[in-house]
Each structure stands twice: as structure tokens, then as C-alpha cells.
C-alpha positions in Angstrom: -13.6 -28.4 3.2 -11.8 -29.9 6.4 -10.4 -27.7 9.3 -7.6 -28.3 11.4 -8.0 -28.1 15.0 -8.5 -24.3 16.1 -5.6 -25.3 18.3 -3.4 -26.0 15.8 -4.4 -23.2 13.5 -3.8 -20.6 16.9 -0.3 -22.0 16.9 0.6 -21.6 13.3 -0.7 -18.1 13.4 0.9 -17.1 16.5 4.2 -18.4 15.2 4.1 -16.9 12.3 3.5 -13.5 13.7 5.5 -10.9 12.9 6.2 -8.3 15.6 4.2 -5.7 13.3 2.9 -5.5 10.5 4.6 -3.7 7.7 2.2 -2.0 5.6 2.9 -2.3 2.5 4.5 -1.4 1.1 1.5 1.1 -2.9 -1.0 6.7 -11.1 -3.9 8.2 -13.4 -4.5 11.4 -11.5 -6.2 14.7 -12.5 -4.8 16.0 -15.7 -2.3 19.2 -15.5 0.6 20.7 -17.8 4.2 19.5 -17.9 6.1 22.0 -15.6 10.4 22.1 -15.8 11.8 19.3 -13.7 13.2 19.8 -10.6 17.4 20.7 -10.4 17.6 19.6 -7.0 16.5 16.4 -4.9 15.6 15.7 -1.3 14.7 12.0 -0.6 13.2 12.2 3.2 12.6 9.4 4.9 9.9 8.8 7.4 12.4 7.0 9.8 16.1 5.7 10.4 14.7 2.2 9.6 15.5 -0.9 7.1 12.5 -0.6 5.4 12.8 3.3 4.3 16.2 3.3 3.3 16.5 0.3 0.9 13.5 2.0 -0.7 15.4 5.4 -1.3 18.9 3.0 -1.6 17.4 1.7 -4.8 15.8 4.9 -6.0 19.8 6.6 -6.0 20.8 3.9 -7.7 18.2 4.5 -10.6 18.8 8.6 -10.9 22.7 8.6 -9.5 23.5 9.3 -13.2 21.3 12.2 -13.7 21.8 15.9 -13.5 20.3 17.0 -10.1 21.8 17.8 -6.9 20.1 15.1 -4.4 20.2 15.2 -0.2 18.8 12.7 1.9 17.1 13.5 5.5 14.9 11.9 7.9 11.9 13.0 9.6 11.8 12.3 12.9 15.5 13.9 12.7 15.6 17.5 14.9 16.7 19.5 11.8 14.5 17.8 9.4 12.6 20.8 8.7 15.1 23.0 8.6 16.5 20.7 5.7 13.0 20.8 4.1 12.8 24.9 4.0 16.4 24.6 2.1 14.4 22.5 -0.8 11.0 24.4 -0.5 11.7 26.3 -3.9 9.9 25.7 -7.5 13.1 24.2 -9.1 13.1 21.4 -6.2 11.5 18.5 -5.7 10.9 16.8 -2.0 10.2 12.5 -2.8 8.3 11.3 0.3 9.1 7.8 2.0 6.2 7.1 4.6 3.3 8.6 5.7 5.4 10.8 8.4 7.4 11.8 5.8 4.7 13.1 3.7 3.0 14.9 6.5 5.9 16.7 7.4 6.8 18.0 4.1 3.3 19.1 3.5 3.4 21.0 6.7 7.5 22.3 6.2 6.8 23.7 2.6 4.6 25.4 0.3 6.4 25.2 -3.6 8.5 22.4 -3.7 6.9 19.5 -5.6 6.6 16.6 -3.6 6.6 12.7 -5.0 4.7 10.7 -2.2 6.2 7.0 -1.8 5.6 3.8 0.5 2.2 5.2 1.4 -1.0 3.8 0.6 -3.7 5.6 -1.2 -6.4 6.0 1.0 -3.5 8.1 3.7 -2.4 10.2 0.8 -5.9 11.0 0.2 -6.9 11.8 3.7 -4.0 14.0 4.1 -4.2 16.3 1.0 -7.9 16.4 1.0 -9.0 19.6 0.7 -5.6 21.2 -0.3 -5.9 24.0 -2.8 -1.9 23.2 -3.7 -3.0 19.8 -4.9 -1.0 20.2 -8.5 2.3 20.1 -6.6 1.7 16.4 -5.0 2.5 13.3 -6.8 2.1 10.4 -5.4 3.0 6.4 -6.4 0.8 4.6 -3.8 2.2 1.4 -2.2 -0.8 -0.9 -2.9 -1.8 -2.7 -6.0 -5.2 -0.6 -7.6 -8.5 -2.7 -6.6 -8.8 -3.2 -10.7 -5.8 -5.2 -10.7 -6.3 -6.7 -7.4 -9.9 -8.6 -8.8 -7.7 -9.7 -11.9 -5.3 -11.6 -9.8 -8.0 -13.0 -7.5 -10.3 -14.4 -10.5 -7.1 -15.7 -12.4 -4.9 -17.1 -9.2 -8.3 -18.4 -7.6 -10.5 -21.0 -8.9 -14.6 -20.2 -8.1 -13.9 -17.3 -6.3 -17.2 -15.1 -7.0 -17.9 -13.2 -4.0 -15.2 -11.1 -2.3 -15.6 -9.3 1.1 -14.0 -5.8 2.2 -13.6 -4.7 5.9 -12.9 -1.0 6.4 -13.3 0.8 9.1 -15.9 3.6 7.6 -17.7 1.0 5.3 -16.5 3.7 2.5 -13.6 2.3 1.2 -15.1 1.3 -2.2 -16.9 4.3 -3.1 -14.2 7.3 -2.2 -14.4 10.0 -4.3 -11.0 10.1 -5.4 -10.5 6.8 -5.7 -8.2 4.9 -8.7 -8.5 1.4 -10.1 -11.8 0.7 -8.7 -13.1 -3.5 -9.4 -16.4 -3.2 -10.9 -14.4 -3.9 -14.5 -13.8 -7.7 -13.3 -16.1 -10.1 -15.0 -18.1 -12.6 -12.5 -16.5 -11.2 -9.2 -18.4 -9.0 -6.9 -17.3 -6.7 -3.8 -19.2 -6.2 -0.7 -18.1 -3.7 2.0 -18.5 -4.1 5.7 -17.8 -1.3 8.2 -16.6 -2.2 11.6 -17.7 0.8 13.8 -16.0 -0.2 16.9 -12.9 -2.6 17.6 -15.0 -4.9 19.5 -17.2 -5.5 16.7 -14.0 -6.8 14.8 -15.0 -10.5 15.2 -18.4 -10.0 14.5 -18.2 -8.3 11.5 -15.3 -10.4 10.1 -17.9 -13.3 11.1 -20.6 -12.1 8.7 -18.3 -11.1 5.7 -16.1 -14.8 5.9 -19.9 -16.4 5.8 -21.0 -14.6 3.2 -18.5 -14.4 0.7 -15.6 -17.1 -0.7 -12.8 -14.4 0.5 -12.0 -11.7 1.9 -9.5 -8.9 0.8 -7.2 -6.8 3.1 -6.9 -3.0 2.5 -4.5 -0.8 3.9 -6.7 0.6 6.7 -4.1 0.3 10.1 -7.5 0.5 12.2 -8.6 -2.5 11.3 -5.5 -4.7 10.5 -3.0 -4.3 12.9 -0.7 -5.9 15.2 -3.4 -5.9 17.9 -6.3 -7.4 15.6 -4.5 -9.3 13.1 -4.8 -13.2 15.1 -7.9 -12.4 16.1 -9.3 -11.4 12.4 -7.2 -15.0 11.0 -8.7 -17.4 13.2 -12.4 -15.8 12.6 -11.9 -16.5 8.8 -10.2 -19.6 9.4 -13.4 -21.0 11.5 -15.3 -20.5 8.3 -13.1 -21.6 5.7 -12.5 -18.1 4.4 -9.5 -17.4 2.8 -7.4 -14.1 3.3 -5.7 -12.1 0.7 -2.9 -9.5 2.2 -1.0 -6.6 0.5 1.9 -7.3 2.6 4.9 -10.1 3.1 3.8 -9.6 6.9 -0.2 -10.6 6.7 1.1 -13.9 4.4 3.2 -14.5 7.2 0.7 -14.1 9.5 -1.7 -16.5 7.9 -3.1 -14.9 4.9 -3.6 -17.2 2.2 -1.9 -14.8 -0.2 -0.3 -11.5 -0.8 -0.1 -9.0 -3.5 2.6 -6.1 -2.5 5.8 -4.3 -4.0 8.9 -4.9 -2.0 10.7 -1.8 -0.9 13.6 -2.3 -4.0 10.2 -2.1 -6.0 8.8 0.7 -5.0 12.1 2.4 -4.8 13.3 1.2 -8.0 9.9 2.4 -9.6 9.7 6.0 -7.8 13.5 6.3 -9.1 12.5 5.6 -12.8 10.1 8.2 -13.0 12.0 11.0 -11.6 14.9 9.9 -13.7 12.8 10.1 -16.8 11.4 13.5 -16.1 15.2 14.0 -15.2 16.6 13.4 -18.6 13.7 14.9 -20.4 13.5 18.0 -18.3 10.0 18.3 -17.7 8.1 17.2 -14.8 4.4 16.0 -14.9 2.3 15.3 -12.5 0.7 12.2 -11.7 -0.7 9.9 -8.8 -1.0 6.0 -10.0 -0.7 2.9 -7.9 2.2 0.9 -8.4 3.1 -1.1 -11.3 5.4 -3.4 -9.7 4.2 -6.7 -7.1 5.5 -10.2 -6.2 2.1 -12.4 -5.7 3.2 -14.7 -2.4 1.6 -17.5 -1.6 1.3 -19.6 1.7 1.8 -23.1 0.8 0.7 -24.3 4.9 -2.8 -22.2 5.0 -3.3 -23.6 1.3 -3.0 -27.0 2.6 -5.0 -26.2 5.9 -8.1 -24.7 3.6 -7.7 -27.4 1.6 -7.4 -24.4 -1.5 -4.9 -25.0 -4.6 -3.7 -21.7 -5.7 -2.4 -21.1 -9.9 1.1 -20.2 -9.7 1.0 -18.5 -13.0 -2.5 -16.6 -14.2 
């Protein structure tokens, strides 16, 4: 396949560049018994920002009709936890937006069920590991499962047989909690790299463009980030190595494609489920990625790798 001039490609990446990247924004858990739902609702936001209140905007909109009394408050907000201790009680249910949000309510209460949102899996499984409360957390994780991820890649992609993974810890595959994991995709295999230090970024994305057709990007912030994110585009670009995103940011930035929920998605989806358990009175637990993407494409890197990409599977 023909490159453009690395030149070129560093101006269409650079251009393209958002100011940060979103992390987008990503259920079969361990079995337990229905418990009552919840009679009152506090949607708590990580932040003030765009991005965390059309999620819990279109979440309202899909339980505004049901019976439960429902507050909204925002982490970073002085009397956040004071808010939290007034919906730490068995008949209340705390619904998560962010990663901040989800640390804080962990930390502000000890009975109130809590529905994680927005946050990807591998976070909400760092930060309840180890919990003995572990029945109370939910969680709809922000990212599309691995499984479904490999389905997309083998029917969007034509002779795509080798996919590379670049975590930080080199575990990312093989967590012990982990849903949705790939192996179930016919004629597509995952490899794993671990990058131990930030200055073995290039390196490492060197050896996993050269020896697989593409590579996949996970939600792990150390390694894709505003501070890494050119440098990882052009390395794959040198070797012809398309990237696939989870975010609207990393297509923008030069990914060849993106799977990810927008946040009316994950909202509307979180909102759906507590309105069912709503109506039906009984809560269950459950942690499951989401259900809901948009698969975009980049039409300019697609030309630039010289890659046609199915618009329907």
C-alpha cells in the first residue's frame, strides 16, 4: 500500500486533534437475587461539563415518568458528599456518571446501590476490587465488550487476521473479571503488548503495527492520551497499520475507525434500565457493557491507507 508523505500525515493528525481525548464514552455479572427497587434517585455527575449532563439529561427523560424521587449533584461540588450521605440508605439508589463520580460515592456511602455509568470497565474494576460490598455496584461500562469488538473488526474489515493490543500492564486480555473476552471470533487473533515505560511508547507501538494488520485501542488513559496520541498515529501510519478507537475523539485524531456509545446512548440506556426495575419494582443487579454504539469511519485515513471499509456488516 502507498503512504503519503509523513509530512502530510503529521499535518492531518495535528489538525485534527482534539484538545483531549474524550474517553468514551462503555452487563453479565455475578449472579445475585432481585432486591426492591430503589424509591429515591441521585444522578451525580463527575463534573459541571457537556459531556456528563446530556448523559444524565437523556436518562431523566427516560425515567421522568416513573415513581421515584430523583436529585441531581455534582462531584467536584463542596457539598457533594453531604448530598450523597442524604441518599446513602437501602431504598436509594446513587447512578454514577464518570469515574470521579464513582469514586466518590464509593467513598461517601456504604448501602445505597450505586449504577456506575460513562466509565470503562477496566476503572470500575480497579476501583471495587477487593470490596466485600460488591452486590450493591452495578455498573453499564462505556466501551463495547472485546466479543463484539472482534465481530465488527472481521465483518467491517476485509483480511484483517491479526489484531494488536497495547496496554499498559500487558494484562489487559486476561483480567480476571473480565466480560466479553474475543477468543469466540473465528480467524482473528489478539496479541497483547505492555509498554512499561512512556518512552517505550514508540517502540512498542513499532513492533505491534509490524506484526499485526491492526491495532485496537482500549480504554487505558496511560497509554492513549492527549500527550501520546500523535505520536502513537504516525508510528502506525509509517507501517500501514490501521487504528481502531472507542471514541469520536481518536477517529478524529486519525484512527481509521471508531466503535463508541454517544453520551444520549449511554444515558438513554442507563435510563431504560432503572426505569424498568422502576415499574417492576425490583432491582437486580448487573454489570454488562453497553449495548448501544455508532461505528464511525474516517473517510481521509481510509484513503491515505489505501483501506475500503463495509459500511454495513
Amino acid at each position: 500500500m502507498m503512504r503519503a508523505p509523513i509530512a502530510t500525515w503529521t499535518s492531518l493528525v495535528a489538525g485534527l486533534m482534539l484538545p483531549a481525548l474524550v474517553l468514551f464514552m462503555p452487563l453479565c455479572g455475578f449472579a445475585s437475587e432481585p432486591q426492591p427497587a430503589p424509591t429515591r434517585v441521585l444522578l451525580l455527575a463527575s463534573d459541571d461539563g457537556t459531556l456528563h449532563q446530556r448523559i444524565l439529561l437523556s436518562m431523566e427523560r427516560q425515567i421522568g415518568n416513573v415513581p421515584a424521587s430523583r436529585t441531581r449533584a455534582i462531584a467536584t461540588d463542596e457539598g457533594a458528599r453531604t448530598q450523597i450521605g442524604h441518599f446513602d440508605c437501602t431504598e436509594c439508589l446513587i447512578v454514577t456518571s464518570g469515574v470521579h463520580a464513582l469514586r466518590l460515592g464509593l467513598e461517601a456511602s456504604h448501602q445505597a446501590r450505586i449504577l456506575a455509568i460513562a466509565i470503562p470497565e477496566e476503572s470500575f474494576l480497579q476501583m471495587t476490587r477487593g470490596r466485600t460490598d460488591r452486590d450493591r455496584l452495578s455498573a453499564i461500562f462505556m466501551e463495547v465488550s472485546l466479543e463484539r469488538m472482534a465481530e465488527i473488526i472481521s465483518q467491517r474489515l476485509t483480511g484483517i487476521e491479526s489484531v494488536g493490543i497495547v496496554s499498559s500492564d500487558g494484562r489487559y486480555l486476561s483480567g480476571e473479571h473480565r466480560l466479553g473476552h474475543p477468543d469466540r471470533a473465528p480467524g482473528l487473533k489478539f496479541r497483547e503488548y505492555a509498554v512499561p515505560r512512556e518512552a517505550d511508547i514508540v517502540d512498542v507501538f513499532t513492533q505491534a503495527s509490524r506484526e499485526n494488520q491492526a491495532i485496537l485501542a482500549v480504554p487505558d488513559p496511560r497509554i492513549f492520551n492527549r500527550d501520546t496520541i500523535v505520536r502513537i498515529m504516525l508510528t502506525t501510519y509509517r507501517s500501514n497499520t490501521p487504528v481502531i478507537g472507542y471514541s469520536e475523539a481518536m477517529n478524529r485524531a486519525g484512527a481509521l475507525m471508531s466503535v463508541f456509545s454517544s453520551p444520549e446512548m449511554l444515558g438513554d440506556e442507563a435510563g431504560e434500565l432503572v426505569a424498568d426495575a422502576l415499574r417492576a419494582q425490583r432491582w437486580q443487579h448487573t454489570e454488562r457493557h453497553t449495548e448501544r454504539y455508532t461505528v464511525a469511519v474516517n473517510p481521509q485515513v481510509a484513503r491515505s491507507l489505501r483501506i475500503r471499509v463495509k459500511e454495513t456488516p
